[in-house]
Biopython code that builds the backbone (N, CA, C, O; Angstrom):
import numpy as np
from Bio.PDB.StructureBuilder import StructureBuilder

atoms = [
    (1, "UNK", "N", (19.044, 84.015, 83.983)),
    (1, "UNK", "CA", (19.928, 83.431, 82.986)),
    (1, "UNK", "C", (20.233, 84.492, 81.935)),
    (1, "UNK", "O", (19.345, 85.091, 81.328)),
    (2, "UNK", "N", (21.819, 84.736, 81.712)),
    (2, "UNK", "CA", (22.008, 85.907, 80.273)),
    (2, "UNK", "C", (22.117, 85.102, 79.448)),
    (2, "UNK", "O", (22.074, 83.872, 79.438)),
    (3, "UNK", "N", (22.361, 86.347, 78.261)),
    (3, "UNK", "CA", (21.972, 85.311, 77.139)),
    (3, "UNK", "C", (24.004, 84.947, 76.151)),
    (3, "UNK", "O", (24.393, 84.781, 74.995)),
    (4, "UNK", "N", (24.852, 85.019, 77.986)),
    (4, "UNK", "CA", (26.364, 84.571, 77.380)),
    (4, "UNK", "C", (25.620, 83.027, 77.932)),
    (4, "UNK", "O", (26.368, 82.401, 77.181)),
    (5, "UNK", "N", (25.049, 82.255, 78.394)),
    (5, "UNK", "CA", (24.835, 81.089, 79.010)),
    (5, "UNK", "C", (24.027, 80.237, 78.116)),
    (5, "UNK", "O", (24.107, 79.012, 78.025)),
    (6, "UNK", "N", (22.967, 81.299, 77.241)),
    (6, "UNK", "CA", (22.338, 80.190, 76.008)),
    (6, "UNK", "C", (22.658, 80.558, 75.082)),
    (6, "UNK", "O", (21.705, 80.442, 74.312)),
    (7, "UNK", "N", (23.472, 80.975, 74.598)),
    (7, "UNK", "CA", (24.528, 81.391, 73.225)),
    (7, "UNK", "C", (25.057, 79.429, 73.180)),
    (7, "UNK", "O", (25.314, 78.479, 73.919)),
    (8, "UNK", "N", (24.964, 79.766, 71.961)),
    (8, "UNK", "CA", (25.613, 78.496, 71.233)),
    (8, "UNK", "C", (26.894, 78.946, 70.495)),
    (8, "UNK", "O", (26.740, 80.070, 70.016)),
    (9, "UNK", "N", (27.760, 78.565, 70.327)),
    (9, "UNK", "CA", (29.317, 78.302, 70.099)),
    (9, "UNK", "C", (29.673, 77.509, 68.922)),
    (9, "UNK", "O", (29.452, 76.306, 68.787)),
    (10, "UNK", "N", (30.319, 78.390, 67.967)),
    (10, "UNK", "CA", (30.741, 77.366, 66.558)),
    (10, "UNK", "C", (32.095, 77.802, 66.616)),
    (10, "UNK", "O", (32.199, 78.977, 66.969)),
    (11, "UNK", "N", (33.418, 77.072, 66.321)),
    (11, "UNK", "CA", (34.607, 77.754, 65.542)),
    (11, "UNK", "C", (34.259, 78.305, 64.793)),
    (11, "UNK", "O", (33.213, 78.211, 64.151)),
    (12, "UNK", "N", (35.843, 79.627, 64.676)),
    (12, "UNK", "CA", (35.596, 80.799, 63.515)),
    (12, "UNK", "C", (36.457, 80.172, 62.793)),
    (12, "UNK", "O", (37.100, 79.212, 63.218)),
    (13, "UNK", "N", (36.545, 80.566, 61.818)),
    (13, "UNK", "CA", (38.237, 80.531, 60.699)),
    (13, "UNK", "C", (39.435, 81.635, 61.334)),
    (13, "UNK", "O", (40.613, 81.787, 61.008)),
    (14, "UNK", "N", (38.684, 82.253, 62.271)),
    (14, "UNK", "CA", (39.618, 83.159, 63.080)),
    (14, "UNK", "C", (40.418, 82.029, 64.193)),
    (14, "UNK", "O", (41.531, 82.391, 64.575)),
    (15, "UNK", "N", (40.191, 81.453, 64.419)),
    (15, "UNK", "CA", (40.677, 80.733, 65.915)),
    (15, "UNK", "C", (40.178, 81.173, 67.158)),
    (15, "UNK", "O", (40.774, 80.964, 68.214)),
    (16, "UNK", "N", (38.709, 81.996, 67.037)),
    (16, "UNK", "CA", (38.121, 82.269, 67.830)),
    (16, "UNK", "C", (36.722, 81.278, 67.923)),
    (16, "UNK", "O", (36.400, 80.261, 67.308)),
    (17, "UNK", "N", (36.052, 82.082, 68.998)),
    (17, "UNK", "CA", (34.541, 81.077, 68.601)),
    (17, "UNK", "C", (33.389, 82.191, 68.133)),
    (17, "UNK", "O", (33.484, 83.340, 68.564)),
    (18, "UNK", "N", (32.603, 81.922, 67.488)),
    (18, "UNK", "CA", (31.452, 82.625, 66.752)),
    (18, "UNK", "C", (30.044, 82.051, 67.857)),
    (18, "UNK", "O", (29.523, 80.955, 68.063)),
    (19, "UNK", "N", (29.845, 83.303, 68.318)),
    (19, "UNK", "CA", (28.333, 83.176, 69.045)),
    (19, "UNK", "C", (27.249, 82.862, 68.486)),
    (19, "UNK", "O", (26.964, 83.647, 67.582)),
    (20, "UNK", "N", (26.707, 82.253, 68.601)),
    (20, "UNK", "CA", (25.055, 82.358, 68.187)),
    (20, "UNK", "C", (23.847, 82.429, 69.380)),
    (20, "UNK", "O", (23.511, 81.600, 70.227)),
    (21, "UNK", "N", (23.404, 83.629, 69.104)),
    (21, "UNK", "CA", (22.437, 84.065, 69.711)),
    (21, "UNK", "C", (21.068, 82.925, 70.480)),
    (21, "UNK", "O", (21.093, 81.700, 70.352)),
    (22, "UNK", "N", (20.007, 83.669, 71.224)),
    (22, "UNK", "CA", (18.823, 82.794, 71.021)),
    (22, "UNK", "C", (18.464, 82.092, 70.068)),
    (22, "UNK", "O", (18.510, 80.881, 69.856)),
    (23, "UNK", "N", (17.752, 83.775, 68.963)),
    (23, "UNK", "CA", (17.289, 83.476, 68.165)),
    (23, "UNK", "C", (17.844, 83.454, 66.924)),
    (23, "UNK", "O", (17.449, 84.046, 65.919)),
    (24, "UNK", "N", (19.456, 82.219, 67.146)),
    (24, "UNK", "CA", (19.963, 81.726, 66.076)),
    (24, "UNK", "C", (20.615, 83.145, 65.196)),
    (24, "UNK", "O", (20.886, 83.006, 64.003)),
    (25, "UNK", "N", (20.798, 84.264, 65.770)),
    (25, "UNK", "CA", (21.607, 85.529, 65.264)),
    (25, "UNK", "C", (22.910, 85.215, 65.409)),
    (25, "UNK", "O", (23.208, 84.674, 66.474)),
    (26, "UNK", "N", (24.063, 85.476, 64.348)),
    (26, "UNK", "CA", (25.091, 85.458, 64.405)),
    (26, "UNK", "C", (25.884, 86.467, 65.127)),
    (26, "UNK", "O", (25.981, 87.560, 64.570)),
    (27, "UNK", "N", (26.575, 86.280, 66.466)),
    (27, "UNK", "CA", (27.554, 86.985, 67.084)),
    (27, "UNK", "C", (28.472, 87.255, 66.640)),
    (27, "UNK", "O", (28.844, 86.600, 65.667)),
    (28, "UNK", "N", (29.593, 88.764, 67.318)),
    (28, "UNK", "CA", (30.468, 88.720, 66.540)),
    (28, "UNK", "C", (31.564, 87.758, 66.760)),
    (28, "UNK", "O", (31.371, 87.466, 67.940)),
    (29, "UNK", "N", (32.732, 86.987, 66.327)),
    (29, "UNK", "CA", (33.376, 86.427, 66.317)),
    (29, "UNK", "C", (34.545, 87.044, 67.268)),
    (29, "UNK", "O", (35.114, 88.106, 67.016)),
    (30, "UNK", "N", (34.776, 86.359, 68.212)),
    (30, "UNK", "CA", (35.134, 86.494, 69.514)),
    (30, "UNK", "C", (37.059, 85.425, 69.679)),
    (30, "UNK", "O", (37.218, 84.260, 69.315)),
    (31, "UNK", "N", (38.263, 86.418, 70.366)),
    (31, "UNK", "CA", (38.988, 86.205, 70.326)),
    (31, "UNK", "C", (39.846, 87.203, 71.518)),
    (31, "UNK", "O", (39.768, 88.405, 71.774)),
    (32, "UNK", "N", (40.615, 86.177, 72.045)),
    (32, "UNK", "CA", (41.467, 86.803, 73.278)),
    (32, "UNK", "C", (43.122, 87.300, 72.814)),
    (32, "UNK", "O", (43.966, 87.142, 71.932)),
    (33, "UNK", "N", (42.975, 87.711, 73.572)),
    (33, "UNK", "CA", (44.314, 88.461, 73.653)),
    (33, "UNK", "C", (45.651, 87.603, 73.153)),
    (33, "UNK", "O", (46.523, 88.038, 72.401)),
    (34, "UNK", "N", (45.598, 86.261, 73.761)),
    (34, "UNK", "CA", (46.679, 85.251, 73.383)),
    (34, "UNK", "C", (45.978, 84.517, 71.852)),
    (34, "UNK", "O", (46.773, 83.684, 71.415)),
    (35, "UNK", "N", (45.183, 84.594, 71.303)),
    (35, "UNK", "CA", (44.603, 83.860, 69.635)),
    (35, "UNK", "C", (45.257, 85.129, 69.214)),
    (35, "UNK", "O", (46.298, 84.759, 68.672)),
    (36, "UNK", "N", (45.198, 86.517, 69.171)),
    (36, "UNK", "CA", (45.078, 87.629, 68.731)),
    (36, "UNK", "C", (46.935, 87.596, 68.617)),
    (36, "UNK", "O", (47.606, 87.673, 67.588)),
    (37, "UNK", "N", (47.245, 87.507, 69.538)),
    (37, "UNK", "CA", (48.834, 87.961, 69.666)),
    (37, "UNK", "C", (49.751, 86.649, 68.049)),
    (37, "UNK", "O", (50.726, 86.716, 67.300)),
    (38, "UNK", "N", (48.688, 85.736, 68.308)),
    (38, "UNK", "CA", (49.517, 84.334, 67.292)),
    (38, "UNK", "C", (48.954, 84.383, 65.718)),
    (38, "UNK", "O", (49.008, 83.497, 64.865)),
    (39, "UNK", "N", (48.351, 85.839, 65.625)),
    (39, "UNK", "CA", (47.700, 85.810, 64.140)),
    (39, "UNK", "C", (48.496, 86.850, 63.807)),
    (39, "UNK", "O", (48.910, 87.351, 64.852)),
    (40, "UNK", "N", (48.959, 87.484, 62.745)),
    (40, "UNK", "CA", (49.427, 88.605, 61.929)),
    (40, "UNK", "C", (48.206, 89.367, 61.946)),
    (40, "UNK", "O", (47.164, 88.842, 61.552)),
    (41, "UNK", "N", (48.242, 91.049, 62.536)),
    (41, "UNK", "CA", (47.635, 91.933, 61.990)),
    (41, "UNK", "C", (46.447, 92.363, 61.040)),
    (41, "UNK", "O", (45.257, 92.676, 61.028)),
    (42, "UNK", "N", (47.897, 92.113, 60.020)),
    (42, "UNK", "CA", (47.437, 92.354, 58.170)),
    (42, "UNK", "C", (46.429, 91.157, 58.236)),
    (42, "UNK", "O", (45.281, 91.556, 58.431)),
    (43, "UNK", "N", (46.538, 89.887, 58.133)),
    (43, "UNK", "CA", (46.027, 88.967, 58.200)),
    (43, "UNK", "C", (44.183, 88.881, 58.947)),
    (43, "UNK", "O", (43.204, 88.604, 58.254)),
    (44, "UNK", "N", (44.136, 89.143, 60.204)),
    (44, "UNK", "CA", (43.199, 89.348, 60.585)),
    (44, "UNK", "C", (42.516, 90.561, 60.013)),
    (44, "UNK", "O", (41.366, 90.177, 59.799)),
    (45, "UNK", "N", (42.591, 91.526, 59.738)),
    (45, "UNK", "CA", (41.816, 92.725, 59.274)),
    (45, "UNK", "C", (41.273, 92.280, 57.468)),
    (45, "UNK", "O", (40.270, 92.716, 56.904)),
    (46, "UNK", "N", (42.251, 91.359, 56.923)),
    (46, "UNK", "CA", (41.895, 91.251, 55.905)),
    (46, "UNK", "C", (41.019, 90.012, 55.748)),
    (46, "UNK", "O", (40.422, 89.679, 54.724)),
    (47, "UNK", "N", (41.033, 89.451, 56.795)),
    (47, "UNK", "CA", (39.619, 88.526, 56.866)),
    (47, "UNK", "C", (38.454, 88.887, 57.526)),
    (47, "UNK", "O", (37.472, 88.146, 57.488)),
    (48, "UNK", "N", (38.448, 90.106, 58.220)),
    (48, "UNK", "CA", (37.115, 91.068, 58.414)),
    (48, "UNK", "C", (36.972, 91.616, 57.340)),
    (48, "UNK", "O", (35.771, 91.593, 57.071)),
    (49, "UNK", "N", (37.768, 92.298, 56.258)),
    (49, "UNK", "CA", (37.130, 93.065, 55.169)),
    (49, "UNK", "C", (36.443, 92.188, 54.295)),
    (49, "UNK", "O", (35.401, 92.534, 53.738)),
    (50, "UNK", "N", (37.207, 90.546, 54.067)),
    (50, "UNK", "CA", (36.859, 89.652, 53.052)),
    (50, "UNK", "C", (35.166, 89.071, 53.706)),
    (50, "UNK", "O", (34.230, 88.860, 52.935)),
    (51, "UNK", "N", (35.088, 88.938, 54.829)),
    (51, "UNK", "CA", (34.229, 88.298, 55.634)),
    (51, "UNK", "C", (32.676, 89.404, 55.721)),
    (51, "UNK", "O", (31.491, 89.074, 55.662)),
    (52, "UNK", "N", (33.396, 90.955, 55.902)),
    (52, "UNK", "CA", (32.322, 91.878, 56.223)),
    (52, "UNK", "C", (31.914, 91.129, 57.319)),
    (52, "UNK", "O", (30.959, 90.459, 56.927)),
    (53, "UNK", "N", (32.166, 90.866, 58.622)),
    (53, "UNK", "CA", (31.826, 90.609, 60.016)),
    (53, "UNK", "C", (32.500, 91.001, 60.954)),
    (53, "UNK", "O", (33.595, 90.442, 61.022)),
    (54, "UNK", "N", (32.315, 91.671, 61.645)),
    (54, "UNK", "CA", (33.179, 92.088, 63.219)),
    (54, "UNK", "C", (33.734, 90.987, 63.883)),
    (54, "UNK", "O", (33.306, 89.836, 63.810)),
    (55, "UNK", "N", (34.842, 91.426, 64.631)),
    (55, "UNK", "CA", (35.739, 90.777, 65.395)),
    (55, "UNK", "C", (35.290, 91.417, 66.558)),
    (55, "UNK", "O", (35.140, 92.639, 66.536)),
    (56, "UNK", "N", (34.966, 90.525, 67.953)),
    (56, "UNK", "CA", (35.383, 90.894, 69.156)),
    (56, "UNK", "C", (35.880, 90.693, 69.918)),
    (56, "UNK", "O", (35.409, 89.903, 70.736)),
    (57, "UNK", "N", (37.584, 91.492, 70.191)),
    (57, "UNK", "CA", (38.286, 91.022, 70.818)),
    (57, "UNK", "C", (38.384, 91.485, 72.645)),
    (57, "UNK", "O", (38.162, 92.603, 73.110)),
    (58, "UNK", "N", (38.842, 90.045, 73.521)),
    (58, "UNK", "CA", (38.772, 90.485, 74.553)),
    (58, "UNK", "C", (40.032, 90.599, 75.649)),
    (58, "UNK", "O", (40.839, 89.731, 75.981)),
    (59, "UNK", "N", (39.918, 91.814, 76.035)),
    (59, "UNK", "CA", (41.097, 92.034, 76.732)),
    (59, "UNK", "C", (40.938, 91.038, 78.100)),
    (59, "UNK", "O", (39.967, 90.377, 78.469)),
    (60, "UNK", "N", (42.547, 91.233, 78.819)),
    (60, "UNK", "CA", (42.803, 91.106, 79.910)),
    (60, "UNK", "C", (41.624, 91.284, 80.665)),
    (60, "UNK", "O", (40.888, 90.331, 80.919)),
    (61, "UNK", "N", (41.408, 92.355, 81.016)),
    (61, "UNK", "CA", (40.859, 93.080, 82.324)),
    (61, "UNK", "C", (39.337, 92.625, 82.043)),
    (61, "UNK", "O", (38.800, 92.819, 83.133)),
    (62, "UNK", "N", (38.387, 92.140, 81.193)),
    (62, "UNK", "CA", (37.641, 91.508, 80.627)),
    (62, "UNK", "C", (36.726, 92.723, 79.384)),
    (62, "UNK", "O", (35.584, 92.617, 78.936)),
    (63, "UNK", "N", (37.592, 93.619, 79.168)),
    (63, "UNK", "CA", (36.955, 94.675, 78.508)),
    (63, "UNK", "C", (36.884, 94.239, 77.184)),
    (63, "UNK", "O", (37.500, 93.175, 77.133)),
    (64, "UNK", "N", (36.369, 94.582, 75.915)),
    (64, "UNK", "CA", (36.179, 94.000, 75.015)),
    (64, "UNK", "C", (36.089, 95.272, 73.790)),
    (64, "UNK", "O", (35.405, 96.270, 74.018)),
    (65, "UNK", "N", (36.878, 95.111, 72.438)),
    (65, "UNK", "CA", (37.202, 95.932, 71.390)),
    (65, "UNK", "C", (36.426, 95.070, 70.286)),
    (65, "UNK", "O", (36.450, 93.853, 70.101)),
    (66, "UNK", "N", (35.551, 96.338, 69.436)),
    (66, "UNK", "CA", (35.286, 95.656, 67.977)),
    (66, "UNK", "C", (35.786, 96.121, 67.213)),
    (66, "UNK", "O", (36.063, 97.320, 67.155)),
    (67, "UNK", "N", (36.121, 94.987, 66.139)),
    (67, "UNK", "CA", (36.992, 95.500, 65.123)),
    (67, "UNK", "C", (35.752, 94.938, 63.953)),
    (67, "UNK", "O", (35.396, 93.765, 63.843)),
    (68, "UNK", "N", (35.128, 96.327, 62.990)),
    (68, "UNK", "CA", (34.125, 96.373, 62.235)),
    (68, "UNK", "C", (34.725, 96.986, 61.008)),
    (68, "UNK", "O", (35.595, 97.857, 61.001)),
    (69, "UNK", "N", (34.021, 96.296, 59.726)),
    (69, "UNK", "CA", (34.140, 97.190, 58.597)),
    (69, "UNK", "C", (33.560, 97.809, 58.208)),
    (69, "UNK", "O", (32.370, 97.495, 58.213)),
    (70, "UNK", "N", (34.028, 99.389, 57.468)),
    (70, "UNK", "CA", (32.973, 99.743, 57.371)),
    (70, "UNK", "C", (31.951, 99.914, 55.916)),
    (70, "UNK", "O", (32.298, 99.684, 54.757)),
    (71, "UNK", "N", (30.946, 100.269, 56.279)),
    (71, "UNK", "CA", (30.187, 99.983, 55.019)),
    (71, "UNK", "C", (30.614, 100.642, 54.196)),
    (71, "UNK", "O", (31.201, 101.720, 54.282)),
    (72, "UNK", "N", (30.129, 99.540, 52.618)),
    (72, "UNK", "CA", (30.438, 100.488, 51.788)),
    (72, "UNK", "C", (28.689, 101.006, 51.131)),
    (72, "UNK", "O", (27.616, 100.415, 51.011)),
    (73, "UNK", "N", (29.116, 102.220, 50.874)),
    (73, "UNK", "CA", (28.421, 103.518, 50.567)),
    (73, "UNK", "C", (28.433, 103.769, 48.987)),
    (73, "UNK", "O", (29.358, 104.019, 48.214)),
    (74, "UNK", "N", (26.681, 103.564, 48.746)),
    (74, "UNK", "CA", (26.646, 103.800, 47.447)),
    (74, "UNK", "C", (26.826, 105.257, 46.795)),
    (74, "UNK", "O", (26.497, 106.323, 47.315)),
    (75, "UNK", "N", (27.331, 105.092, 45.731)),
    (75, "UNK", "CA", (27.832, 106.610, 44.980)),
    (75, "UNK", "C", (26.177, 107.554, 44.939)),
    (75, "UNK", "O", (25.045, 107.159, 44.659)),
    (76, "UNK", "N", (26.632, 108.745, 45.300)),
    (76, "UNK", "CA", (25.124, 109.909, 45.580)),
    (76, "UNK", "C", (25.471, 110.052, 44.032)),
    (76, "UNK", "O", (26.385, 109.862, 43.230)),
    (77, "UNK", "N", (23.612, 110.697, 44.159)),
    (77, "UNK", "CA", (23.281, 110.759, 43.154)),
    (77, "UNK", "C", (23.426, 112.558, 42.367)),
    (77, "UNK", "O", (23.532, 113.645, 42.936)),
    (78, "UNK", "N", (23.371, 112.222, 40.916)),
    (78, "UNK", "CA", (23.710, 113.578, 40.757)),
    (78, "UNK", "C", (22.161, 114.366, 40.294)),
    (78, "UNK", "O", (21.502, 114.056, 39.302)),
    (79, "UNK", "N", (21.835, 115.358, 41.215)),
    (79, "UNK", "CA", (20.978, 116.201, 40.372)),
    (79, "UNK", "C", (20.579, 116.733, 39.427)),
    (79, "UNK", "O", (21.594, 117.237, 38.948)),
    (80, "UNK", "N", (19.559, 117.042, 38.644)),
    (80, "UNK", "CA", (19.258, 117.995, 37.478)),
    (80, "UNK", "C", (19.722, 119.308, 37.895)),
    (80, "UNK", "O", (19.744, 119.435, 39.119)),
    (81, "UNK", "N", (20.134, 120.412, 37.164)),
    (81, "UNK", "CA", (19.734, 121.677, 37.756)),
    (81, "UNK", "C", (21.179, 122.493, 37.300)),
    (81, "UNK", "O", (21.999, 122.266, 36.411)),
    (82, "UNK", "N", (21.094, 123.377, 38.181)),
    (82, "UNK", "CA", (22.631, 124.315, 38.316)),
    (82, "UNK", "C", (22.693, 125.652, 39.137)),
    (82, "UNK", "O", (21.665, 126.260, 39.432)),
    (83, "UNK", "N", (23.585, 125.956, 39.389)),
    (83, "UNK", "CA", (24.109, 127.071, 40.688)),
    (83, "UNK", "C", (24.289, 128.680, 39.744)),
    (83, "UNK", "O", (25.032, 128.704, 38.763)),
    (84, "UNK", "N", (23.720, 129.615, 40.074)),
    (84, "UNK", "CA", (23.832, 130.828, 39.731)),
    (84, "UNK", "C", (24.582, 131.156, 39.687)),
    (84, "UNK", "O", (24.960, 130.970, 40.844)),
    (85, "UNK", "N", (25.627, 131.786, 39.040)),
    (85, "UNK", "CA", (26.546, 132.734, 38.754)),
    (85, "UNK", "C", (26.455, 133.398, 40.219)),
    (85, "UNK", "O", (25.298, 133.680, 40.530)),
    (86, "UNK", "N", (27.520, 133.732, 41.269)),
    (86, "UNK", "CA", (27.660, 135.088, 41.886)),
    (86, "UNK", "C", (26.883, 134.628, 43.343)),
    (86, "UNK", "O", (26.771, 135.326, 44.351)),
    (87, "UNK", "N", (26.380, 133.229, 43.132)),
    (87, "UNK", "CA", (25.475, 132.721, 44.616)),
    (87, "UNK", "C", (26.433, 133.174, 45.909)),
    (87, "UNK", "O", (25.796, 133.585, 46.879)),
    (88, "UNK", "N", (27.907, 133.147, 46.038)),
    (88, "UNK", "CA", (28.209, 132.839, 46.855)),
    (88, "UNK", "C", (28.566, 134.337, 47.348)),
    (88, "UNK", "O", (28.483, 134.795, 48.487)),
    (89, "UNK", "N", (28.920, 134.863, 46.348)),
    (89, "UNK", "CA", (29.181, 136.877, 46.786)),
    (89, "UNK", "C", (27.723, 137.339, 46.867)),
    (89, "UNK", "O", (27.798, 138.567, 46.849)),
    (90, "UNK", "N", (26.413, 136.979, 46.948)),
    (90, "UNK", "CA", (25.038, 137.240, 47.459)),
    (90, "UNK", "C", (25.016, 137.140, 48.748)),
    (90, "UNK", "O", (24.962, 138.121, 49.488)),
    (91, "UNK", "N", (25.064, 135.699, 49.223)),
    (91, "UNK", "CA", (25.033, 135.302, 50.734)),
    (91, "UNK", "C", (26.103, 136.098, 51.814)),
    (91, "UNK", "O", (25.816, 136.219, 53.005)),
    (92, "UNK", "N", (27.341, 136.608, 51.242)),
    (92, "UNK", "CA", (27.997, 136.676, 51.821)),
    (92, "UNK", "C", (28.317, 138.201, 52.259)),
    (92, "UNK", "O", (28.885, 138.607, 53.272)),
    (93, "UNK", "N", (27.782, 138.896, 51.193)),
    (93, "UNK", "CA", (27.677, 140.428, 51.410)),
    (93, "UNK", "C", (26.793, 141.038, 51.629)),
    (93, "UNK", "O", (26.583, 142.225, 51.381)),
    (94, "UNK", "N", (25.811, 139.855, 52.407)),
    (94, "UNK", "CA", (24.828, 140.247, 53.404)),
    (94, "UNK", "C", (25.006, 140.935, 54.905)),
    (94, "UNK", "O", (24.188, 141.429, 55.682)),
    (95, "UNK", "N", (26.684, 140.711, 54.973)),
    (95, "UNK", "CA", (27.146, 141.072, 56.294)),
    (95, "UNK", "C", (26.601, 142.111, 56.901)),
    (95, "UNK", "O", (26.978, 142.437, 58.026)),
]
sb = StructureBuilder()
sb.init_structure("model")
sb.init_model(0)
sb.init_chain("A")
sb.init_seg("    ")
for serial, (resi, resn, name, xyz) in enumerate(atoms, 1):
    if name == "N":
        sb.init_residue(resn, " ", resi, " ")
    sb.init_atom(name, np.array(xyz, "f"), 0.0, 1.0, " ", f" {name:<3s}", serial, name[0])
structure = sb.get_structure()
């Protein structure tokens, strides 16, 4: 038995269906080629960014595309310190 056979099934707000795993893990939200063709673009991408959840859409041939956002990335941090005068004509006229 895989685990597409004990997956449990909720509607998305996509017009797809949302998997749920065994152990009650949220799948990604799953949509064919014909749901996909009757939504706007703009529309769908901007309910993955609002959502932060992947889309997986499935082709024809039964191949399957994710459409993920990506993280956002906290600002690096800035160091104490500072760069020598002339560091870079040192290293380099080592030739």
């Amino acid at each position: 038995m895989n685990d597409d056979t004990t997956r449990q099934e909720e509607q998305s707000s996509f017009g797809g269906k949302i998997g749920l795993g065994k152990r009650g893990k949220k799948m990604p939200k799953t949509l064919t080629m014909d749901e996909l063709k009757a939504r706007p673009v703009e529309e769908l991408l901007q309910e993955v960014d609002d959502t932060q959840e992947p889309v997986r859409i499935v082709l024809a041939g039964g191949h399957e595309i994710d459409i993920k956002p990506a993280p956002k990335l906290k600002p690096m941090i800035r160091l104490e310190g500072y760069i020598p005068e002339g560091w870079k004509d040192a290293i380099y006229s080592q030739e």
